[in-house]
Backbone as CSV, one residue per row, in Angstrom:
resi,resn,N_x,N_y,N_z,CA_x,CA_y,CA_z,C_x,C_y,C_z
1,UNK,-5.712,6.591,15.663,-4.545,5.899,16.150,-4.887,5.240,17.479
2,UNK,-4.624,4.093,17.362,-4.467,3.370,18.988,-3.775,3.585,19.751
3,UNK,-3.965,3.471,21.589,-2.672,3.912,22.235,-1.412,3.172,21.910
4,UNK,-1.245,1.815,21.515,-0.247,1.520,20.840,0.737,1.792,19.875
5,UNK,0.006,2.872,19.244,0.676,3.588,18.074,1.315,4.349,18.210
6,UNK,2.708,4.682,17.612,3.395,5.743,17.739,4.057,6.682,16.268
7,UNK,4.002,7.411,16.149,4.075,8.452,15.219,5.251,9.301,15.160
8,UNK,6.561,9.048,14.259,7.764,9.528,14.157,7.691,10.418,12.629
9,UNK,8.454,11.898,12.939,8.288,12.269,11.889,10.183,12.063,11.322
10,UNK,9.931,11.337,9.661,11.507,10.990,9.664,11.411,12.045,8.262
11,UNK,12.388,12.795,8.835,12.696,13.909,7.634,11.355,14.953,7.645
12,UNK,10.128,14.635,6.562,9.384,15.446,6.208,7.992,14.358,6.448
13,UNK,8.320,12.588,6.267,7.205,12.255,6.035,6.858,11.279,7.824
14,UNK,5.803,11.111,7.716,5.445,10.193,8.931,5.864,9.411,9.322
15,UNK,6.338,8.386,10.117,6.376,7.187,9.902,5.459,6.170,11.549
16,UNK,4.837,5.678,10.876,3.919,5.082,12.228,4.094,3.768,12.550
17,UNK,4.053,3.270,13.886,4.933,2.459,14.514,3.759,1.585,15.285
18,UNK,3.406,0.523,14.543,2.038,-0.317,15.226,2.541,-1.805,15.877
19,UNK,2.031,-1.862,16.803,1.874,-3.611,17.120,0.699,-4.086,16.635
20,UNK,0.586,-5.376,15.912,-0.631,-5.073,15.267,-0.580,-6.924,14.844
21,UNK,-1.544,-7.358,14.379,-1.602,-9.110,13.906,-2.278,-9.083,12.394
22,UNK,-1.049,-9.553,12.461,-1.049,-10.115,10.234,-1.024,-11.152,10.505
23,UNK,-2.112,-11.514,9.219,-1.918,-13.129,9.132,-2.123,-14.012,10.466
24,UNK,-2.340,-13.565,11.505,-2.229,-14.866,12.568,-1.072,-14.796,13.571
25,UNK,-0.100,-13.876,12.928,1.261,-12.970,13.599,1.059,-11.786,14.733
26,UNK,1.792,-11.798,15.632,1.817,-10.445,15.976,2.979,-9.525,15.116
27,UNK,3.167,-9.111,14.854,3.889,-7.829,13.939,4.241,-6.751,14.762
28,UNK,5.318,-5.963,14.368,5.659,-4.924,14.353,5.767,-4.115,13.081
29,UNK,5.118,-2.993,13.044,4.448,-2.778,11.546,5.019,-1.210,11.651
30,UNK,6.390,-0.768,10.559,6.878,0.209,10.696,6.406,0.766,8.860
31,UNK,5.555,2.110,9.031,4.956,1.928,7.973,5.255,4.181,7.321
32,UNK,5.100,4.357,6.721,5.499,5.640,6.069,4.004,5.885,5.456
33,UNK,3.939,7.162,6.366,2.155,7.617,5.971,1.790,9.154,5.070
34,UNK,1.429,8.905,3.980,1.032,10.429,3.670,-0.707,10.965,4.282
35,UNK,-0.654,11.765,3.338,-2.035,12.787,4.473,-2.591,12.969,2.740
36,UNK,-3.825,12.230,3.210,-4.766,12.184,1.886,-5.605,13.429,1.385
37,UNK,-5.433,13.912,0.265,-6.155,15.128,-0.440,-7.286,14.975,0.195
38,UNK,-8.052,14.078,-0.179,-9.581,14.057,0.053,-10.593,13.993,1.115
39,UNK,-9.805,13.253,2.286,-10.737,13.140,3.815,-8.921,14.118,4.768
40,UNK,-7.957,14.453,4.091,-6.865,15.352,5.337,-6.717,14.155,6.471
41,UNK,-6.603,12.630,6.341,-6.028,11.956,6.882,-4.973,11.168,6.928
42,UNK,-3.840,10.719,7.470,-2.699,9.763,7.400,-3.580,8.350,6.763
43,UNK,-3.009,8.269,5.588,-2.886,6.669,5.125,-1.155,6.029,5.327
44,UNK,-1.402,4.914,5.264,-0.780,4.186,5.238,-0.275,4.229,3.407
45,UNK,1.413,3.726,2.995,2.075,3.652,1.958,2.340,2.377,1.697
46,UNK,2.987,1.914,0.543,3.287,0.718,0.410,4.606,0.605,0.857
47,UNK,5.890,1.980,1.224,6.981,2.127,2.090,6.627,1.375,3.484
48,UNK,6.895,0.444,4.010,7.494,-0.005,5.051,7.709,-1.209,5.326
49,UNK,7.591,-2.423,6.798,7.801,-3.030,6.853,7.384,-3.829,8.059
50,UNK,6.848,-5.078,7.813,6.074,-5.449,9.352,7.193,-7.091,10.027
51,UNK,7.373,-6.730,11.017,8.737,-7.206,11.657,7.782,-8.051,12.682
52,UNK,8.318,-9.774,12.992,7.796,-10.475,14.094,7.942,-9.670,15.435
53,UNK,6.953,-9.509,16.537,6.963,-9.147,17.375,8.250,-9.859,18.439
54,UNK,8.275,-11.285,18.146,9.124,-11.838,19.232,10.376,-11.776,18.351
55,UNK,10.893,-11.022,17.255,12.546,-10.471,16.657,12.527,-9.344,17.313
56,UNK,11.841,-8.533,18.309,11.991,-7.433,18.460,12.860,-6.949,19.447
57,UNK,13.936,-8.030,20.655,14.617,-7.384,21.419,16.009,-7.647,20.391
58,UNK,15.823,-8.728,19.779,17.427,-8.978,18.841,16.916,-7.745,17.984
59,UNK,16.326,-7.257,17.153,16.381,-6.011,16.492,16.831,-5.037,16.858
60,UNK,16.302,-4.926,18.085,16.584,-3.477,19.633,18.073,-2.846,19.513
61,UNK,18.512,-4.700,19.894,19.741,-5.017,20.233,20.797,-4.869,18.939
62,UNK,20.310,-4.895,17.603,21.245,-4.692,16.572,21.544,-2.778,16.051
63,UNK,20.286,-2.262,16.550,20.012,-1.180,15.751,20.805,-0.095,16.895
64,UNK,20.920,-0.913,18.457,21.777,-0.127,19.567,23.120,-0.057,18.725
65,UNK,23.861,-1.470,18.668,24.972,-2.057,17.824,25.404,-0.904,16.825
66,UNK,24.602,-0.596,16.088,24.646,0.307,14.969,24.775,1.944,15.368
67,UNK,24.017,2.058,16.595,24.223,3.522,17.378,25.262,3.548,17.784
68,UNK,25.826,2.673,18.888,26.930,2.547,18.762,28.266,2.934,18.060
69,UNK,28.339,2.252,16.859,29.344,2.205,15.890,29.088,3.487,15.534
70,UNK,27.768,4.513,14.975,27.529,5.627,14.624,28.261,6.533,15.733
71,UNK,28.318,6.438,17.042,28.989,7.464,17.795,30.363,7.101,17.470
72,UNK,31.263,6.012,17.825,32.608,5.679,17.981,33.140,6.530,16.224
73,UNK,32.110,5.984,15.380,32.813,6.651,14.172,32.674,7.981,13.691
74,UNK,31.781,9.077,14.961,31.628,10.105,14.504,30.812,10.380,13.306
75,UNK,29.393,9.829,13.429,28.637,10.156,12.571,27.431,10.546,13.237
76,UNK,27.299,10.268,14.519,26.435,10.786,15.661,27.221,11.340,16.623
77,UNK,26.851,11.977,17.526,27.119,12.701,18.932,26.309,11.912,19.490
78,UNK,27.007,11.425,20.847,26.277,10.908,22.354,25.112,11.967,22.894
79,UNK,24.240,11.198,23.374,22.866,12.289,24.196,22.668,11.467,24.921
80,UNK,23.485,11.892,26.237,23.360,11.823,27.437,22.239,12.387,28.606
81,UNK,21.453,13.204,27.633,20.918,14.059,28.342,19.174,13.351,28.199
82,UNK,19.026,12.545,27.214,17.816,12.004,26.787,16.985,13.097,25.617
83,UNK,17.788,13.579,25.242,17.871,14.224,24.022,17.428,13.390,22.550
84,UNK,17.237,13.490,21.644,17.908,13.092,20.572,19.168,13.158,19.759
85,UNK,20.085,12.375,19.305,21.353,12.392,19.048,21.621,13.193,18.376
86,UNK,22.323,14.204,17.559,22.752,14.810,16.504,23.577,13.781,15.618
87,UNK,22.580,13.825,14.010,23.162,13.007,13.694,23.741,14.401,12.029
88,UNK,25.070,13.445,11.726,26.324,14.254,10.791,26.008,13.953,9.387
89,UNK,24.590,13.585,8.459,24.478,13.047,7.827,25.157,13.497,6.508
90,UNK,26.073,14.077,6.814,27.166,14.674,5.645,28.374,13.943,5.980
91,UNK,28.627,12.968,6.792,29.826,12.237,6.678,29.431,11.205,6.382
92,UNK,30.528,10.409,5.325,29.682,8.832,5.396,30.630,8.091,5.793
93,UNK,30.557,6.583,5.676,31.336,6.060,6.101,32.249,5.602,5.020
94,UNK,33.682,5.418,5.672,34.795,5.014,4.612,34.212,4.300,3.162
95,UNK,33.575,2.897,3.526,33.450,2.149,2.534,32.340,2.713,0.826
96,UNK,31.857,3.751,1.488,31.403,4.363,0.527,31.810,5.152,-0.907
């Protein structure tokens, strides 16, 4: 892993978080990694998704939007503390 890289575990599986150049792009490359039988290393899956580097403060800015709405509607708790949020993933939302 590069110091650029960052490594979230979501649920059970990996998920690794690269700046990285596709194609001629800079990217943001959000990717879901298993751990290979044969060499016990993180590969990369065909789960994820590589995002323009310069969409990345309007992304920031939508996915806050969405935290947001997740606290006001009581599907997260506020962490004020620099915590991670508690999230209620047994409530859903109305439209469901």
């Amino acid at each position: 892993m590069s110091p650029s890289d960052t490594l979230l575990l979501i649920g059970k599986y990996p998920l690794k978080v690269t700046l990285t150049a596709h194609r001629g792009r800079v990217v943001v490359d959000l990717r879901f990694q298993y751990l290979s039988a044969a060499d016990n290393r993180l590969k990369p899956t065909r789960r994820g998704i590589a995002l323009p580097a310069a969409a990345l403060p309007e992304i920031i800015s939508a996915l806050e939007a969405i935290k947001g709405q997740m606290v006001r509607n009581g599907y997260m708790e506020p962490s004020g503390d620099g915590s991670p949020p508690k999230i209620h993933s047994h409530v859903y939302p109305p439209d469901f």
